[in-house]
C-alpha positions as CSV (number, residue, x, y, z in Angstrom):
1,X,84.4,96.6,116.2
2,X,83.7,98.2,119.3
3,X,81.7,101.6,120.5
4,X,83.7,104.7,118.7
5,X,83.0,108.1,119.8
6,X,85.7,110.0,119.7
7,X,85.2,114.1,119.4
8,X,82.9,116.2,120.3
9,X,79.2,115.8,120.1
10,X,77.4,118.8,118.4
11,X,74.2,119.7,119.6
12,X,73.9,117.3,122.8
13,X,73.6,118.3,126.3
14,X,76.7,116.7,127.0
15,X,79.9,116.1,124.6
16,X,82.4,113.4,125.6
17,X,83.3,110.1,124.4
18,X,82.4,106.1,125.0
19,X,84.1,103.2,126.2
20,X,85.7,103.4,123.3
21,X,87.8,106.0,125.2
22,X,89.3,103.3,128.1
23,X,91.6,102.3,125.2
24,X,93.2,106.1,124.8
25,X,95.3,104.9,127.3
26,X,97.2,103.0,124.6
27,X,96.8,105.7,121.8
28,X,98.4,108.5,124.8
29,X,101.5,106.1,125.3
30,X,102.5,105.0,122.3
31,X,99.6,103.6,119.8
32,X,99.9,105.4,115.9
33,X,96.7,104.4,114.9
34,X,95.0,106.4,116.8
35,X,96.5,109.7,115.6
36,X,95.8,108.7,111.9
37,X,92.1,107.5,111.9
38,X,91.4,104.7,110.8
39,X,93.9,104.2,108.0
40,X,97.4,106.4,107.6
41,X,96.2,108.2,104.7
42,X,92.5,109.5,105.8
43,X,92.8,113.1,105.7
44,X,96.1,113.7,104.5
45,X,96.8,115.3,101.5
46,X,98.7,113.8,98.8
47,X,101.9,114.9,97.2
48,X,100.8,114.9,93.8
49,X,100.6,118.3,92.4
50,X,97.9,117.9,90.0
51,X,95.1,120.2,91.5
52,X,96.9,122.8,91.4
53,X,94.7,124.6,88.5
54,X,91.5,123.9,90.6
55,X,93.1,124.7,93.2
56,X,93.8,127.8,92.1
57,X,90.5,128.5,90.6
58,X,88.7,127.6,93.9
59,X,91.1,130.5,95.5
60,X,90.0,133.0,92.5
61,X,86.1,132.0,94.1
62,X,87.0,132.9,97.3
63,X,88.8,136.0,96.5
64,X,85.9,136.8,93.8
65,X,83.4,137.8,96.3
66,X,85.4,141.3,96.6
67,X,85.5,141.6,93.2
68,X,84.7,145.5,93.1
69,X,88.3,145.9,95.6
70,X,89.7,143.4,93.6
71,X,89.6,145.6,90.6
72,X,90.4,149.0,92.6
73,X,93.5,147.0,93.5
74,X,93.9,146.7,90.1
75,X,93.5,149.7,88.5
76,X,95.9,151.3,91.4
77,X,98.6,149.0,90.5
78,X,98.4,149.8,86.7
79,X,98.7,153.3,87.6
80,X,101.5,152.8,90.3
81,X,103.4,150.7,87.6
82,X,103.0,153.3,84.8
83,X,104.2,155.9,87.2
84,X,107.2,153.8,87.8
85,X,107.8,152.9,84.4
86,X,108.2,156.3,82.6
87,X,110.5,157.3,85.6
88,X,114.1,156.2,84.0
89,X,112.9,157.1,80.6
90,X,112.6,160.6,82.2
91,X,116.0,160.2,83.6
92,X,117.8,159.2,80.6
93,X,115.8,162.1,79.2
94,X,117.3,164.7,82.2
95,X,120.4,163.5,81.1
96,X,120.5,164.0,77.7
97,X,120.1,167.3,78.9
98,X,123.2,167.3,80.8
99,X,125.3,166.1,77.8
100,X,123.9,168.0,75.3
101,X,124.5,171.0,77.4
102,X,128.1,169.9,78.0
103,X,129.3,168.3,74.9
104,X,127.1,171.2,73.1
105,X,128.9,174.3,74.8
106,X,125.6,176.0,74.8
107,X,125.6,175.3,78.8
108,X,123.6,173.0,80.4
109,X,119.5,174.0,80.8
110,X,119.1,174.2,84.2
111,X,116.0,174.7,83.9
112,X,114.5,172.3,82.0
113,X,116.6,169.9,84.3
114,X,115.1,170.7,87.0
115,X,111.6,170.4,85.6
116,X,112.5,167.0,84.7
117,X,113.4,165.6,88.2
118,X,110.6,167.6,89.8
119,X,108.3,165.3,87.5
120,X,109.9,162.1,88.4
121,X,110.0,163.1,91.8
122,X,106.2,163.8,91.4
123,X,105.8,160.7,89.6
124,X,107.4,158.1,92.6
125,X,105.5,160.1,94.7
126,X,102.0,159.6,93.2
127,X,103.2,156.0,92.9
128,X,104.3,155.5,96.4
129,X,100.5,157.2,97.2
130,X,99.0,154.6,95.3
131,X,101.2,151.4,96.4
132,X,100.5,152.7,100.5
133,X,96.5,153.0,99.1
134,X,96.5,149.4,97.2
135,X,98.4,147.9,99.9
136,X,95.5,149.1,102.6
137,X,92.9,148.1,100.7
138,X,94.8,144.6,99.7
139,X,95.3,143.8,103.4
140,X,91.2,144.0,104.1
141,X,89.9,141.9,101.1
142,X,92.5,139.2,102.1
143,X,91.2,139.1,105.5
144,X,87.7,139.6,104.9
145,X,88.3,136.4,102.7
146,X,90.0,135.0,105.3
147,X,86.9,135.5,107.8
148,X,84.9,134.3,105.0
149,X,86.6,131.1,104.6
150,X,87.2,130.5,108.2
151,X,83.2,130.8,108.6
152,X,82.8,128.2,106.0
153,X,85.4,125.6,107.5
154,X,82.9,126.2,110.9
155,X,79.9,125.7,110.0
156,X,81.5,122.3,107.8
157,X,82.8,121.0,110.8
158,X,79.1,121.5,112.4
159,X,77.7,119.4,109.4
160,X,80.3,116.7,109.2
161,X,79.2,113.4,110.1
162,X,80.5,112.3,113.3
163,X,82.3,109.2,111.6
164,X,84.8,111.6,109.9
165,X,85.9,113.3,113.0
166,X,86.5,110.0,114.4
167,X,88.4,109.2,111.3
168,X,90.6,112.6,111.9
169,X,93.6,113.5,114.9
170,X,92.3,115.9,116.6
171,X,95.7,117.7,115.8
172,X,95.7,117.8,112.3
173,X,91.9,119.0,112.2
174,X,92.8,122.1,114.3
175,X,96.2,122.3,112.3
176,X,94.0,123.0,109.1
177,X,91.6,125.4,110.3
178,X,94.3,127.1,112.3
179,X,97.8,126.8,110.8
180,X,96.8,126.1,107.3
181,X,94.4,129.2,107.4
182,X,97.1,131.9,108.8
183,X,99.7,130.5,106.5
184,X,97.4,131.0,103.4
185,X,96.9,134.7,104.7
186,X,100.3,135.8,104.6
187,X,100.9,133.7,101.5
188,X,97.9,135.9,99.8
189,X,98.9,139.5,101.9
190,X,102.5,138.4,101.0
191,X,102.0,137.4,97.3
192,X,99.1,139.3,95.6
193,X,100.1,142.6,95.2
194,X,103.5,141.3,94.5
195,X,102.8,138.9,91.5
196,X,100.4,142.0,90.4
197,X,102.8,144.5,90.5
198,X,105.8,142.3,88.4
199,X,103.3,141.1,85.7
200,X,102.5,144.7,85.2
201,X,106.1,145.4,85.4
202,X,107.1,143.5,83.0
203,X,105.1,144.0,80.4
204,X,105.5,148.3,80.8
205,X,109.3,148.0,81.0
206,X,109.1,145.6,78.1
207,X,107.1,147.9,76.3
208,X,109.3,150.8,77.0
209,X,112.5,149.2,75.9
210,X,110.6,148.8,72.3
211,X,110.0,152.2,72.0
212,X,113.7,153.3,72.9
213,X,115.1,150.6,70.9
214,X,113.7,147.2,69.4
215,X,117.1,145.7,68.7
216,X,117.9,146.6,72.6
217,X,114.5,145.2,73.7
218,X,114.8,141.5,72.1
219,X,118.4,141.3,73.7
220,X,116.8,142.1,77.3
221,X,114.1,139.3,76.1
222,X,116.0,136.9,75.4
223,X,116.7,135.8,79.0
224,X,113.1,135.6,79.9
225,X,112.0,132.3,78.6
226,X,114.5,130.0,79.9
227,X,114.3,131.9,83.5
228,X,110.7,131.5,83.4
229,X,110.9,127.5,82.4
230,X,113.7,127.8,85.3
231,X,111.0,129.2,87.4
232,X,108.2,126.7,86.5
233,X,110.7,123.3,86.9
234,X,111.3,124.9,90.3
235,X,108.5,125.7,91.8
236,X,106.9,122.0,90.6
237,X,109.3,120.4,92.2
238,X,109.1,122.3,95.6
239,X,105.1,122.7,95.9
240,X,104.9,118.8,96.6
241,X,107.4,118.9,99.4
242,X,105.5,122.0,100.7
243,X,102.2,120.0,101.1
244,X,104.3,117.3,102.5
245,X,105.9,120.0,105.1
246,X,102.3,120.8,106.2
247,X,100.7,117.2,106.3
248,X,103.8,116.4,108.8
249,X,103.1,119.6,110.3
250,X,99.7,118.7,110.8
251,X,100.8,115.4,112.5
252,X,102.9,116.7,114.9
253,X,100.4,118.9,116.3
254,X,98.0,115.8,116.3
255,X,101.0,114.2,118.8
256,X,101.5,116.9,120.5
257,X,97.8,117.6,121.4
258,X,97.2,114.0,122.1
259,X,100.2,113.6,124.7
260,X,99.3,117.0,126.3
261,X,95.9,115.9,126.6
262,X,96.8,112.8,128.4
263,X,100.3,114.0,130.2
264,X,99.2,112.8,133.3
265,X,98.7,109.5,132.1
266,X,102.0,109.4,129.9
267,X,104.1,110.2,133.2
268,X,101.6,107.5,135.6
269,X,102.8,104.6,133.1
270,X,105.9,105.2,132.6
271,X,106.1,106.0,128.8
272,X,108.2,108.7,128.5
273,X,110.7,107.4,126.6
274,X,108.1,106.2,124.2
275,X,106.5,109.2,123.6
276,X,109.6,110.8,123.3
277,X,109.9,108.5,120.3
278,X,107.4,109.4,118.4
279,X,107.8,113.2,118.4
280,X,111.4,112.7,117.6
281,X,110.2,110.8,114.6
282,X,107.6,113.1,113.9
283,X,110.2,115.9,114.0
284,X,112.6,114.2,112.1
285,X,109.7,113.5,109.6
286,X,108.9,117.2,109.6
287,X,112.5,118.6,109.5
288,X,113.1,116.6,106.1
289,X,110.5,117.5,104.8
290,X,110.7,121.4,105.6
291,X,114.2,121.0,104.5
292,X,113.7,120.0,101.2
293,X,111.0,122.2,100.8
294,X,112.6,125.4,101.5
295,X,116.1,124.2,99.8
296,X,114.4,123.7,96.7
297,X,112.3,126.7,96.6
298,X,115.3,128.6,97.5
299,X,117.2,127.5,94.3
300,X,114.9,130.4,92.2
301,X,116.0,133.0,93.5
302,X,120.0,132.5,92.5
303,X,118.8,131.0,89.2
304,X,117.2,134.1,88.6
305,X,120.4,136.4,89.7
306,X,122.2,134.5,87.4
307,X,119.9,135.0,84.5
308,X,119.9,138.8,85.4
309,X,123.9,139.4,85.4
310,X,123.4,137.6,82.0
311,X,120.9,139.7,81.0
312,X,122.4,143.0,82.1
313,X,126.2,141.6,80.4
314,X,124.4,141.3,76.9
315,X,123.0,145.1,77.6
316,X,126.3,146.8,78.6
317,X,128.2,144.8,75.7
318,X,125.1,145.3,72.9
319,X,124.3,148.4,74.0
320,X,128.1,150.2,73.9
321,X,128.4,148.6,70.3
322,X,125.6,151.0,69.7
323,X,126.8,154.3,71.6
324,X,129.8,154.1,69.7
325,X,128.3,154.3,66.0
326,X,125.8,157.0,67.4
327,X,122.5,154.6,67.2
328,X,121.5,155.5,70.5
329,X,122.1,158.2,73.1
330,X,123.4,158.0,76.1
331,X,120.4,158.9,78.5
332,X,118.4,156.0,76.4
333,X,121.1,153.5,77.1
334,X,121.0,154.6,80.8
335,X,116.7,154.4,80.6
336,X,117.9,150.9,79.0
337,X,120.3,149.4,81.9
338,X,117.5,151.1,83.9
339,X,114.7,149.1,82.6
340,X,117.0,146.1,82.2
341,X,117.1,146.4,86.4
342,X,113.8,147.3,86.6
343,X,113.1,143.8,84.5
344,X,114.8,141.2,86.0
345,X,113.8,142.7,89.3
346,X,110.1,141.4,89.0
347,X,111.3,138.2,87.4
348,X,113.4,137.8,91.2
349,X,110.3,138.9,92.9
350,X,107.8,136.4,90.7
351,X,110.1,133.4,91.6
352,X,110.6,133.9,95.5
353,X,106.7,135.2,95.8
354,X,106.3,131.4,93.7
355,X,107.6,129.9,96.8
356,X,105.5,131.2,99.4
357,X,102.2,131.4,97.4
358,X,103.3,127.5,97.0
359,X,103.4,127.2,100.9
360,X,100.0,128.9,100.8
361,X,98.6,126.8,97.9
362,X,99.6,123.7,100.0
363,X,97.8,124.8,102.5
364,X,94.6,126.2,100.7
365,X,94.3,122.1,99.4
366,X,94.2,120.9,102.9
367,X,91.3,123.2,103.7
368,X,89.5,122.2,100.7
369,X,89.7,118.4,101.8
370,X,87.6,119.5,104.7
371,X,85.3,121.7,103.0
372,X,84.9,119.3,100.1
373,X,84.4,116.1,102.6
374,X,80.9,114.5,102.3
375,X,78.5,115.8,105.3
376,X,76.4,114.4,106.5
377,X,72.7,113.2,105.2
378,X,70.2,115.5,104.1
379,X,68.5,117.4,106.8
380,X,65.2,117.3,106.5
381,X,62.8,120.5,107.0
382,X,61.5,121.7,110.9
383,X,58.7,120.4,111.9
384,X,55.6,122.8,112.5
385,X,54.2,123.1,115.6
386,X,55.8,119.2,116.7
387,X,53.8,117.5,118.9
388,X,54.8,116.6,122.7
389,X,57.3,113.9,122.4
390,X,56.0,110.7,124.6
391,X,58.9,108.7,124.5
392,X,58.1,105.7,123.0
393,X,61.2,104.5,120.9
394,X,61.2,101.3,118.4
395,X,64.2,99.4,116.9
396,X,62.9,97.2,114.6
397,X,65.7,95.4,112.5
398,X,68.5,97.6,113.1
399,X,71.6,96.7,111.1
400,X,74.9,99.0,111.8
401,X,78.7,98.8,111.3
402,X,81.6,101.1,111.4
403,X,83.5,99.6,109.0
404,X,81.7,97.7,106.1
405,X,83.2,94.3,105.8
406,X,83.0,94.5,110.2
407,X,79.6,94.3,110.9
408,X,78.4,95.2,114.4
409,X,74.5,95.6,115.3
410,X,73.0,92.7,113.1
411,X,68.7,92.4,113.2
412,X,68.3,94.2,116.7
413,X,64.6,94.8,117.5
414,X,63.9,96.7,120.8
415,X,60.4,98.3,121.9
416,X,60.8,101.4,124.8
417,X,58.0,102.7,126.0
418,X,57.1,105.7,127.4
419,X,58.5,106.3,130.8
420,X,60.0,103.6,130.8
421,X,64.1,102.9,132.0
422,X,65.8,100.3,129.5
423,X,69.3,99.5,131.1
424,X,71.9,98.5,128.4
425,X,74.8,95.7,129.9
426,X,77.1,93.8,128.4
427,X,81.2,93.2,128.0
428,X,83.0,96.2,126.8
429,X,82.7,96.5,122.9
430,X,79.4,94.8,122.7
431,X,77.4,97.6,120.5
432,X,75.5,99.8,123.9
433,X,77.3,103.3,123.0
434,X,76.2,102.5,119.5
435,X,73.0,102.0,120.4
436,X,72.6,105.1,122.0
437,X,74.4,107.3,119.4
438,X,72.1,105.5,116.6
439,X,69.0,106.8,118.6
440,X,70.6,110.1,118.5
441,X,71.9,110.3,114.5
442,X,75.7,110.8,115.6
443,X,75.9,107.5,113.0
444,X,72.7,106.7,110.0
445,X,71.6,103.1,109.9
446,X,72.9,100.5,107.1
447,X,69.4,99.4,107.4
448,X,66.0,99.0,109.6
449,X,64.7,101.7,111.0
450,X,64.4,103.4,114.6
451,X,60.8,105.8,115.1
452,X,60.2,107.9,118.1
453,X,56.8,107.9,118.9
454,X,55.9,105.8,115.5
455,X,57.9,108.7,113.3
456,X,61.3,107.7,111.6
457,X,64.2,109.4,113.2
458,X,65.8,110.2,110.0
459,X,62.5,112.0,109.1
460,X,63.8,114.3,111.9
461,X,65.6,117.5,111.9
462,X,69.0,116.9,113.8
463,X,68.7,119.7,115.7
464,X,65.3,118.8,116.7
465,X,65.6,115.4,117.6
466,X,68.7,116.1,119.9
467,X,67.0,119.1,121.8
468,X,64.4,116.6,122.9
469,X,67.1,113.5,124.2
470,X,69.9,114.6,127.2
471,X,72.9,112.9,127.9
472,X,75.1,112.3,130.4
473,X,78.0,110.2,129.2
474,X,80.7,108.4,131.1
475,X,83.5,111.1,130.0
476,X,82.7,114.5,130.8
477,X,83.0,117.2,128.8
478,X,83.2,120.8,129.8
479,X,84.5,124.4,128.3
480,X,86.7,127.0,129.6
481,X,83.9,129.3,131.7
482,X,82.4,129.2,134.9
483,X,80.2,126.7,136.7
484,X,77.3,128.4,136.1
485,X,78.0,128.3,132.2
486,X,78.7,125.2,132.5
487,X,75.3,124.7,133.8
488,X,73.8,126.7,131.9
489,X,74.9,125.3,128.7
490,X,72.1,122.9,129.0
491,X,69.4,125.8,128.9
492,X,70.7,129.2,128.0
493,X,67.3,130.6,129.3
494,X,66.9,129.4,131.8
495,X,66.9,131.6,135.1
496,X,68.9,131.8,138.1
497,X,66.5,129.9,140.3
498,X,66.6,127.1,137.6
499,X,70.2,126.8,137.9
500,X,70.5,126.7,141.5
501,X,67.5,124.4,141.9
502,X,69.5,121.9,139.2
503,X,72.6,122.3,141.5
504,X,71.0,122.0,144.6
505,X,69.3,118.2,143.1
506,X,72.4,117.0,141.8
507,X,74.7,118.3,144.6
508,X,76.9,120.4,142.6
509,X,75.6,123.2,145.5
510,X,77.2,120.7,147.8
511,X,80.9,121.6,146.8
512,X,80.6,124.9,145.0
513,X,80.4,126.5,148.2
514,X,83.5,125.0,149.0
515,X,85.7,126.8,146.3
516,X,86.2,130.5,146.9
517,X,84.4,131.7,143.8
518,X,81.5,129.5,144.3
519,X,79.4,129.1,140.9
520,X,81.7,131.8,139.6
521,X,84.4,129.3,139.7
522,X,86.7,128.9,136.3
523,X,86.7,126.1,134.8
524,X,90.2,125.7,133.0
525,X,90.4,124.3,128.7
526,X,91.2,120.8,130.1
527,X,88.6,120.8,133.6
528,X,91.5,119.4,135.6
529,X,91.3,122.1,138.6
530,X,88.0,120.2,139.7
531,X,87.8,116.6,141.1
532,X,86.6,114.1,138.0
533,X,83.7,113.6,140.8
534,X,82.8,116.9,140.5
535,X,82.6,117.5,137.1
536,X,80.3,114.1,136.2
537,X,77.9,116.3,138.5
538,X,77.8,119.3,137.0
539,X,77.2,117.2,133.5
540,X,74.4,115.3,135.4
541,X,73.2,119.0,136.4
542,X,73.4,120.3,132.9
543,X,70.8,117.3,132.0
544,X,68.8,117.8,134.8
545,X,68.4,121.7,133.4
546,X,67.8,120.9,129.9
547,X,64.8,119.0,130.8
548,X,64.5,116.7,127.6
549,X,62.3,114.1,126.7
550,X,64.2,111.4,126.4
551,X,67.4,110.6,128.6
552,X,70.1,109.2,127.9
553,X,72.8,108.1,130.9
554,X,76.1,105.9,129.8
555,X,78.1,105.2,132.9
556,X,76.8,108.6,134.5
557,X,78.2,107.9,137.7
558,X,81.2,106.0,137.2
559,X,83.4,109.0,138.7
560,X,81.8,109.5,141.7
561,X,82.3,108.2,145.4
562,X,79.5,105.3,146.7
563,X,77.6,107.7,149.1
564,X,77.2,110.5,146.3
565,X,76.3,107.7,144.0
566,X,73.1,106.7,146.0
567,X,72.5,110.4,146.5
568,X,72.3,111.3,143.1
569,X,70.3,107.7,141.8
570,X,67.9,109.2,143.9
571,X,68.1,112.1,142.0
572,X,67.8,110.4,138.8
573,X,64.8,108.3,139.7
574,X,63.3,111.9,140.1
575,X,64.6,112.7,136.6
576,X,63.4,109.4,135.2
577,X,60.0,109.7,136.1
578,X,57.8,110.1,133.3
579,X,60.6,110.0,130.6
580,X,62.0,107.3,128.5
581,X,65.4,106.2,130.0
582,X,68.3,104.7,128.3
583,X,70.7,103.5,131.3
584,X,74.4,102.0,130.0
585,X,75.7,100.7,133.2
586,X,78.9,98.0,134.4
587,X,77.7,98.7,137.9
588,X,74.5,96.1,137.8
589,X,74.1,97.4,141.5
590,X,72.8,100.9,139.9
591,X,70.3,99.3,137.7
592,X,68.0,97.1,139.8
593,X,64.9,99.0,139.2
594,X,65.1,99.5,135.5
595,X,61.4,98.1,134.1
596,X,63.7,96.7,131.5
597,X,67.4,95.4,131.1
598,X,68.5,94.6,128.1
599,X,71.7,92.1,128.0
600,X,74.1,92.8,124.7
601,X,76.8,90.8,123.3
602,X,78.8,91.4,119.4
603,X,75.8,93.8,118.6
604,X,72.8,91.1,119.5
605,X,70.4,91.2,122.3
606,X,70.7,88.0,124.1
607,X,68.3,88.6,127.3
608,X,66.2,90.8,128.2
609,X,63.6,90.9,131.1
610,X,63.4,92.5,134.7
611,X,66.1,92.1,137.4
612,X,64.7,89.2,139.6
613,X,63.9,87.6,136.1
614,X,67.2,87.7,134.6
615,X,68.2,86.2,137.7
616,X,65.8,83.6,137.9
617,X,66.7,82.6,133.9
618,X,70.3,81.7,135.3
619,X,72.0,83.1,132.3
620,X,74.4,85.4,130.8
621,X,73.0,88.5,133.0
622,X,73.0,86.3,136.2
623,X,77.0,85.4,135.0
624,X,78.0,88.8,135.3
625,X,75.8,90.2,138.5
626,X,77.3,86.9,140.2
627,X,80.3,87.3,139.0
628,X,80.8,91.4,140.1
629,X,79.6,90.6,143.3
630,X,81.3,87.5,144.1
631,X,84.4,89.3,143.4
632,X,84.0,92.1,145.5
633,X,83.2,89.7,148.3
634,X,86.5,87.9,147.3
């Protein structure tokens, strides 16, 4: 298996990929694999439905750490629901009044009438008061938890090993900390105070239909349990389809991003039609899904009609039974049909809020696959006061794969010294990236071990080991911002002198002066309003600023033109000097003067000496500086 890094590279001067990345040529046009990982199913959520109760109980943790609001919310929709509850039997109560006063002949008590309404109208307005207050308060606690959780998801992606980005689409990661986020949101701001306010319903109108009449109350009942087993069928069947939706989801932003990303390249070969393909099945994938999703969750809500109308038929026909033989009044059978509403209203309300806080549950499980993926090793503790690093760097029987049963780096043993340059060459896929990203942890060893200056690497904090090496890889990597940003991400403190001195070295001051913003220059999301040339200098300028220790150059000037290329190897032999030097190179012009060049092939060293001696030895180094330079001669 060959060199694989994909995704960006926390905490290194510069972020980019490998040659690993020559092949995303294949993955932009057409290739499958690359949008799923290394397998279809890494990072995808199943459809089983069984986590739904841990689920569930990981959402009560995140919602738990606003517990005192949560229970303000509480308490203000118990009071809002008792409001509303004793409203119709006040009602039925105002008109008992009316027919009493009629039927009576005594004349109806205006009064007392009006008294009555004033207090329900008193009543639905505390409760409104309360609903407008609980709602308020509701809307901050969900999004606090929201910022919370979003937090968490960063800082998880800064400790995930870079093997599981790799494994990821780029699409679907951003889909979950995005999409799946916002949609749990308005699942929770949609869906909380609603399930709240219906339990509490229920259970108040219930318990007022006992105390008008108990006969009344179990015929209103007697609905409930097969709409809630209604309910419950229901919703099981749709909340698999719903995490299906969102995994498809998640794939077609992984397509789209990727062929966005690489449009330019899509339309240069010609694969349109292909890529045209795959988002059509991608859509089509989607579309299913969705559709069944929603179809099925919208089957609740008539269900639950239905068992109203039932409900509310076995009232009016029960209830005017008992009118007529004087067992119950007519403002209590009017509180009744009230309540009888009022009951299968939340029941409605329960099964379409089941849909959406489905969606959101769906959602909330492919965020916990992230958090809950294994980070990476154990960091150990900073170092105090760390001594100067000298640079000497030891392999000593390094064994590394990617996949397990594929080994690639078998027994390598390499001595760098101090200041020295140690060029890497080989064929494509030979193990040189790797070798580099092992020396910075972006991958732990299967076994050996690699020391920097006689310590063990893993006996380093990440953080600190990486501050100390710079890189400068092949594919450049830069953020929306200026130039100078740009430049000074690889020293925030460093002053303006600094920066322009870096420029000035590397030649970036060459062509900024060019543009009409100079270093003030934006640099767009995808850096393609700048020459490729232009922005490997600026990442050979960031390096230059950061001044580490160790350096690190794969393919460093592979985008620039043959003049600027012997301007800035000058420039680099001034960087070299007195630092270690790991040099990946496929120009073997570039690496003459390296004190040692170290020939690679399937993960082994198979030569390594000076220049004039790897010529001398006639073998697999000579082959390809003989071959690259009989072919441009040719």
């Amino acid at each position: 298996m060959s060199e694989h890094t994909n995704g960006e590279i926390p905490d290194a001067i510069d972020s980019s990929g490998s040659e690993e990345q020559d092949r995303e040529v294949l993955a932009v046009a057409g290739s499958a694999s690359q949008r799923r990982g290394f397998g279809p199913t890494i990072g995808m959520p199943g459809e089983q439905s069984d986590n739904f109760g841990v689920t569930l109980k990981r959402l009560s943790e995140i919602l738990g750490k606003e517990k005192l609001r949560l229970v303000i919310v509480l308490v203000m929709t118990v009071l809002s629901v008792v409001l509303i509850v004793l409203g119709p039997r006040l009602l039925g109560q105002a008109t008992d009044i009316i027919v009493s006063g009629t039927i009576g002949g005594d004349g109806i008590d205006f009064g007392a009438l009006h008294a009555k309404l004033a207090l329900v109208g008193c009543l639905y307005l505390a409760a409104w008061a309360l609903s407008y207050t609980q709602a308020y308060i509701l809307a901050g606690l969900v999004q606090r938890s929201m910022y919370t959780l979003r937090e968490s998801v960063e800082t998880k992606l800064n400790r995930l090993p870079l093997s599981y980005i790799d494994a990821q689409a780029r699409g679907d990661l951003l889909s979950r900390v995005t999409n799946d986020i916002d949609n749990l949101a308005q699942s929770l701001q949609q869906t909380v105070s609603q399930i709240l306010t219906s339990v509490l319903m229920l259970i108040g109108v219930a318990l007022m239909m006992f105390t008008i009449s108990p006969l009344m109350a179990v015929v209103a009942l007697v609905t409930v349990p097969p709409s809630l087993w209604a309910m419950k069928y229901i919703a099981g069947r749709a909340r698999p389809r719903f995490i299906e939706q969102w995994s498809h989801t998640g794939e077609l932003n992984a397509q789209a991003e990727e062929v966005f990303t690489g449009h330019a390249i899509v339309k240069s070969f010609g694969r349109q039609r292909e890529v045209e393909a795959r988002f059509r099945e991608d859509n089509d994938l989607l579309y299913e899904a969705s559709f069944k999703a929603q179809f099925v969750a919208s089957l609740i809500q008539p269900v639950m009609l239905f068992m109203g109308n039932i409900q509310y038929i076995m009232i009016a026909v029960v209830g005017g039974l008992r009118i007529s033989s004087g067992a119950i009044s007519i403002g209590d059978m009017q509180a009744l049909i009230q309540y009888a509403r009022q009951f299968s209203q939340p029941l409605t309300q329960l099964a379409s809020m089941a849909t959406v806080f489905g969606s959101g549950i769906a959602s909330l499980e492919r965020v916990l696959e992230l958090l809950d993926a294994d980070e990476e090793s154990v960091e150990q503790a900073d170092t105090v006061d760390p001594a100067p690093v000298l640079g000497r760097v030891v392999f000593d029987d390094v064994c590394f794969s990617y996949v397990e049963s594929n080994p690639l780096i078998e027994n390598l043993s390499v001595i760098a010294e101090p200041g020295q340059t140690v060029a890497i060459v080989g064929p494509t896929g030979a193990g040189k990236t790797t070798l580099v990203n092992l020396i910075m942890r972006f991958y732990d060893l299967d076994s050996g071990m690699i020391s920097l200056d006689g310590r063990d690497i893993s006996s380093f904090p990440r953080r600190e080991l990486r501050s100390r090496i710079g890189m400068v890889l092949q594919d450049t990597w830069l953020f929306a911002g200026t130039i100078r940003e740009n430049l000074a991400y690889g020293n925030p403190d460093a002053t303006e002198e600094q920066i322009l001195e870096a420029a000035r070295v590397t030649y970036v001051d060459r062509f900024v002066h060019s543009l009409p913003d100079g270093y003030e220059t934006l640099i767009n999301e995808e850096g393609d309003n700048i020459s490729a040339g232009e922005k490997q200098l600026i990442t050979i300028a960031r390096a230059f600023l950061a001044d580490p220790s160790i350096l690190i150059l794969d393919e460093a000037t592979s985008s620039v033109d043959t003049r600027t290329e012997v301007l800035i190897q000058e420039a680099m032999n001034a960087l070299r000097s007195q630092r270690t030097s790991f040099v990946i190179a496929h120009r073997l012009s570039t690496i003459r003067g390296a004190d040692v060049i170290l020939v690679m092939e399937d993960g082994r060293i198979v030569e390594q000496g000076t220049h004039d001696e790897l010529l001398k030895y006639a073998g697999a180094y000579a082959n390809l500086y003989n071959a690259q330079f009989a072919g441009q001669e040719t």
